[in-house]
N, C-alpha and C positions, 0 to 999 in steps of 0.2 A: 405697782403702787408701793410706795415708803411710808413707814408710820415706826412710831417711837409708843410701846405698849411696855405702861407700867406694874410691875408685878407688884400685887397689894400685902405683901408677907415683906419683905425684905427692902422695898423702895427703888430698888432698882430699875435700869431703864431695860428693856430689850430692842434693838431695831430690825425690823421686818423688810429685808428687802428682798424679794422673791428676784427680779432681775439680776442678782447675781449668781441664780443657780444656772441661768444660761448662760455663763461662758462658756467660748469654743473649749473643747475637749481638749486640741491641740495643740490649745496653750502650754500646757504640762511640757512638751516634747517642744515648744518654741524656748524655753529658757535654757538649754543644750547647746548655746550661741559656741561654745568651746568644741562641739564634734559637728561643727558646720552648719545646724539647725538656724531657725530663723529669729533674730531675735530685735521687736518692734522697736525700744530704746535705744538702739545701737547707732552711729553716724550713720546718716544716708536714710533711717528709713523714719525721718522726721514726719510724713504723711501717713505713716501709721499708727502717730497717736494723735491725740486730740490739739487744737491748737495750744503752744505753751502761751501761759500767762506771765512769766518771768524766764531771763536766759543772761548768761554770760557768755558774752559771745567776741569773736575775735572780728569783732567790723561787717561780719556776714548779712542779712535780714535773716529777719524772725524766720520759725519753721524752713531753716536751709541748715546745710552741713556748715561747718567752723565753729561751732560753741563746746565752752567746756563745759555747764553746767545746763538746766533746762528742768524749768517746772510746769507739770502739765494738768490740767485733770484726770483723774479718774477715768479710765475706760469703762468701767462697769463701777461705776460709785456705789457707797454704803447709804448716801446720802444725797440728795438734788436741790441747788440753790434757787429752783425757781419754784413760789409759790408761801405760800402766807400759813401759820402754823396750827391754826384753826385747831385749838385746844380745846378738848370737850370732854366728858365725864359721861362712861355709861355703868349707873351705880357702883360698886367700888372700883369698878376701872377708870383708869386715866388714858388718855390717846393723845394724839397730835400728827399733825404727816411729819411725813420722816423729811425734814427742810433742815441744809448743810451744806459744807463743802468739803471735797474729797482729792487733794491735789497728790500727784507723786512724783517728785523729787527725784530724776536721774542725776544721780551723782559725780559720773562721768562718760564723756563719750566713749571710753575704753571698755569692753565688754569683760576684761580679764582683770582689771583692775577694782579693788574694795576699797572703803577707807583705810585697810591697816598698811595696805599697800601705796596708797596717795600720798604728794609732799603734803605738807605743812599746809602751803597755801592752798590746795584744793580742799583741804580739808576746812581752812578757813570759810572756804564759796559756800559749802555745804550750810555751815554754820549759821554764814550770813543770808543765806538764800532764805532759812528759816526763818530768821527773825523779817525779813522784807515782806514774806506772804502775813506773817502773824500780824504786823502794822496794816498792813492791808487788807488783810479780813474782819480786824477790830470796827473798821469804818462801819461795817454790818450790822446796825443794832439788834439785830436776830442772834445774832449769838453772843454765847455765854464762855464758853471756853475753848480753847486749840490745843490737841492734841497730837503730839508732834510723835512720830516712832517709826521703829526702824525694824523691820522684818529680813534679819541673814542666814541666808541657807533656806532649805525647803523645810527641814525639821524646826524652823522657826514660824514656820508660815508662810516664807517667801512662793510665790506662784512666779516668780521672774529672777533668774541668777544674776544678770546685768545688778548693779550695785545701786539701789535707793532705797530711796527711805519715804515715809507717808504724810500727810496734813488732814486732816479731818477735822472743822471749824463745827462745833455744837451748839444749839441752843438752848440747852443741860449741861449745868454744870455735875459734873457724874458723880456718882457716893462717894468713892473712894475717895476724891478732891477733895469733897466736902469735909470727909475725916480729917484727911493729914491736914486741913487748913484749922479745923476745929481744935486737934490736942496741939497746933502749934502756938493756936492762939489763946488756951487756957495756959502753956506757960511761961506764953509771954503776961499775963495775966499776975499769973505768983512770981517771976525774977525779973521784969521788967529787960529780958532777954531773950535773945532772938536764939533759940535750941538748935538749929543749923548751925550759928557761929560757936555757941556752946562747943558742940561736937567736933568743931572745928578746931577748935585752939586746944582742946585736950588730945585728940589725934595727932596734931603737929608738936602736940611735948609728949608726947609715949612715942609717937611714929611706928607703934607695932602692925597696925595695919594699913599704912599709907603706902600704896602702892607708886606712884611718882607726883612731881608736883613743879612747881616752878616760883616765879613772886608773886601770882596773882589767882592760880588754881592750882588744885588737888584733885587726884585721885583716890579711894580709900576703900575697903572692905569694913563695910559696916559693922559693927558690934553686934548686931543680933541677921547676919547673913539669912535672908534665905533661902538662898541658892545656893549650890558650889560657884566659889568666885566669881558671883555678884559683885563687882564694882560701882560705884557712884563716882561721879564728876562734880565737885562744885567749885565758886567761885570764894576764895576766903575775903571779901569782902560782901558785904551784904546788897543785894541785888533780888528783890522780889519776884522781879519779871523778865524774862531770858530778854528780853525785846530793849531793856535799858539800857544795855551797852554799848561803849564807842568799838571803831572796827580792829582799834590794836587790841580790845581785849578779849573779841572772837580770834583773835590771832593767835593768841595766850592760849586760849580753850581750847585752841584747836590744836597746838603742841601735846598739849596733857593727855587730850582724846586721841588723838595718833599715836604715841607712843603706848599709851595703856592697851589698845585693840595688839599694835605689834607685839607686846609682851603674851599678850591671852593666844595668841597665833602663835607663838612661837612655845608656849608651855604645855596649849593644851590643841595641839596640832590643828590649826583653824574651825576653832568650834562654830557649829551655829550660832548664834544670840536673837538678841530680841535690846533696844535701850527704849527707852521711854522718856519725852520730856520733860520734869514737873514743871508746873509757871503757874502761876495768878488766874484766878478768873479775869476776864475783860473786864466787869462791871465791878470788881468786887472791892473790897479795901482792908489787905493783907499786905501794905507796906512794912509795917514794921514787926513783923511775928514770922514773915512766909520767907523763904531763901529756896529758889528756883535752883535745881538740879538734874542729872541727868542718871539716870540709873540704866545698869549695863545687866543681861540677867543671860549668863551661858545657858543654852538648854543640854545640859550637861546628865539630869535627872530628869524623871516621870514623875506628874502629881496622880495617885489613886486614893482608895475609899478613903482612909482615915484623913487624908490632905483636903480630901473634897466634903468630906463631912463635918469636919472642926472647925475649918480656916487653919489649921495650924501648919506649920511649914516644918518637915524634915532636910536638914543636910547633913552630908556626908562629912562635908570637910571644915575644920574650923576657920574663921573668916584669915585668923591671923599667919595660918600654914599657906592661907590662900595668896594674901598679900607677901609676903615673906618669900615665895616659891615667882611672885611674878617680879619682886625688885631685882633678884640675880640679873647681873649683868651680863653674861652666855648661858645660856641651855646647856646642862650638864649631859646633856644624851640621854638623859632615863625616858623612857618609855610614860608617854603621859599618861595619868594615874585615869583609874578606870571607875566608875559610879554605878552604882547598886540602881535598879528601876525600880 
């Protein structure tokens, strides 16, 4: 059984899915697709996951080899789309079943290949794959918001090496959304402007920590990092909902995000990450204050006590050494710099 149990201190959601502690054990040792191990996303072993709901495919049927790209659900979901949300209150708790969708996004059929290694165009699929599930799950008046992410390397959380990424469809819109949409919208409130393009047009006139960019998006190492080289993706026009866009300007995005991943590979000898991607509630109306982005977070560092007790975020490195060290056009040879735990 799934349930979404509210913590009555902080607002916060927690989701209780006990059916995830039973994964096969084995799994672990099936993401080793590179030392011959077995691994269930790979061409050929499309019976080993669940039917896809989305695929690009080269003429083949569904669930057969020939496709580049393939979205599936969840093998062991966080979250289960069937069943009614039966919202209830036992004295200052809050409940509800845990009702959602939990897709994952194989990236490619190539077990050896990532995004930083993808052309252009596959990196566009990816892009566009995103937004086709998000219009599509929007249909679901159960939910409140999609949350798009990408889990690389095992020290990021990946349980599977093959290269995807996640969809989880809520019907909570989670705190953290609600912040960033709230101080966006106090001030647009006071400059009758939208603080992403803010950020934007004074970044492209200092350029100190724009890490590449094109006519349509940026990449940048934010002003207040906090991560070692955290990156953000946006779009320098304004665009509240990743799902707005025509397919030449996931084209665009998807030059920007390909070259910036091969720079963080090539600086910081293919680190794990973790991206995340911000967008709009479904229901809500952040058109003119909200600018959807994609935020890139190396797991480069450890969060302990003082990080977990403050909220406050230590880094090591400034954002502008960060961006600066990833526009070089060759790798000097040095020895990627090393981070304190």
């Amino acid at each position: 059984m799934r349930e979404f149990r509210k913590d009555p201190i902080l607002g916060t959601w927690v989701i209780i899915a006990t059916e995830r502690w039973e994964r096969p054990s084995d799994w672990a040792h099936e993401q080793r697709g590179a030392q011959g191990g077995f691994c269930p996303l790979c061409e050929g072993n499309e019976d080993k996951t669940p039917p896809e709901v989305f695929a690009l495919r080269n003429g083949t049927p569904p669930n057969s080899r020939g496709w580049k790209l393939r979205v599936v659900p969840n093998k062991f979901p966080a979250l289960q789309i069937e069943g009614d949300l039966e919202k209830q209150g036992q004295g200052i708790y809050d409940r509800m079943n845990g009702i959602g969708a939990h897709e994952v996004i194989v990236e490619t059929s190539l077990h050896q290949e990532t995004l930083a290694t993808l052309s252009v165009e596959a990196v566009r699929n990816v892009l566009w794959a995103y937004r086709e599930r998000i219009v599509d799950l929007k249909r679901d008046r159960r939910f409140r918001y999609m949350m798009v992410f990408k889990n690389h390397g095992s020290a990021a959380g990946a349980s599977l090496e093959h290269s995807h990424s996640q969809i989880v469809a809520l019907p909570i819109v989670p705190k953290r959304v609600k912040e960033e949409a709230e101080r966006t919208r106090d001030y647009f409130r006071q400059k009758d402007r939208c603080v992403f393009c803010d950020m934007i047009r004074q970044e492209m006139k200092e350029r100190d920590r724009v890490v590449c960019d094109n006519q349509t998006f940026v990449s940048l190492a934010p002003f207040a990092s906090r991560f070692p080289y955290e990156t953000w993706l946006l779009p320098k026009g304004h665009f509240s909902s990743f799902e707005q866009m025509q397919m030449d300007e996931y084209e665009s995005a998807a030059r920007v995000l390909a070259e910036t991943l091969r720079r963080m590979d090539r600086d910081l000898n293919r680190p794990p990450y973790n991206y995340i991607l911000h967008t709009t509630p479904f229901q809500g109306n952040e058109e003119e204050h909200y600018h959807w982005h994609l935020e890139i977070m190396p797991k480069l560092t450890k969060m302990a006590g003082f990080e977990w007790g403050t909220g406050f975020y230590i880094n090591p490195v400034r954002p502008e050494e960060a961006a600066e060290r990833m526009r070089e056009e060759e790798s000097s040879g040095a020895t990627p710099p090393a981070f304190p735990s």
